[in-house]
C-alpha positions, 0 to 999 in steps of 0.5 A, spaced: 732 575 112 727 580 114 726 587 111 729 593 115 724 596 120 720 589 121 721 585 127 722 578 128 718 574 133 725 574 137 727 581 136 720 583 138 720 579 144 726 583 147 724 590 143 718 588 149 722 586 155 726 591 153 720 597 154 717 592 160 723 593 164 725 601 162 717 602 164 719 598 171 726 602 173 722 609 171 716 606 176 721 605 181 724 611 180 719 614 181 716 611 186 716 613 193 718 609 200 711 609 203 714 608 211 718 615 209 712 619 206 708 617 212 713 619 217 714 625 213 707 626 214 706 624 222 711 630 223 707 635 218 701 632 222 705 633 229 707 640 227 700 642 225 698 639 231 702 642 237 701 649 234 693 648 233 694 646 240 697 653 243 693 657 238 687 653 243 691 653 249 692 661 249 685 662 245 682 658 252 686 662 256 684 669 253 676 667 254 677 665 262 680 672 262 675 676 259 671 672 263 673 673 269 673 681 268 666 681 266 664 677 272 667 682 276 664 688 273 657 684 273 659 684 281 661 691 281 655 693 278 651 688 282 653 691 289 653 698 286 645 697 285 643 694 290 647 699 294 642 704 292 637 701 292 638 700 299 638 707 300 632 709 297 629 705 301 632 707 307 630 714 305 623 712 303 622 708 310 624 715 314 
């Protein structure tokens, strides 16, 4: 007969199997389905994504029309130059 607070080789064997398989339920329950995450993650990813996408879209969009406007005050002020000197030219010949 064994002492209260002893275990057997018997009872030790079934105290292990017993903490072996709450250890094994609590990692299942904790453990998450790897396809669930990944999907989750590409429809994060995809979001993130189509959003930098507009942010650049509409970044792009707003340089060319910068760009654009410079280039016509550049022309303005390039004809503008090139219209006075072509006057003072015209006056220095006569």
């Amino acid at each position: 007969m064994s002492q209260p607070g002893t275990l057997t080789t018997a009872s030790a064997g079934a105290v292990a199997t017993d903490q072996t398989n709450n250890r094994a339920s609590s990692k299942q329950q904790l453990t998450f389905s790897p396809t669930r995450r990944e999907e989750d993650h590409h429809v994060v990813t995809d979001e993130k994504l189509a959003r930098t996408r507009q942010e650049i879209d509409n970044a792009n969009c707003a340089m060319n029309d910068e760009i654009s406007n410079l280039n016509e005050k550049l022309d303005e002020r390039l004809k503008k130059q090139e219209h006075d000197y072509l006057k003072g030219y015209s006056l220095y010949v006569k």
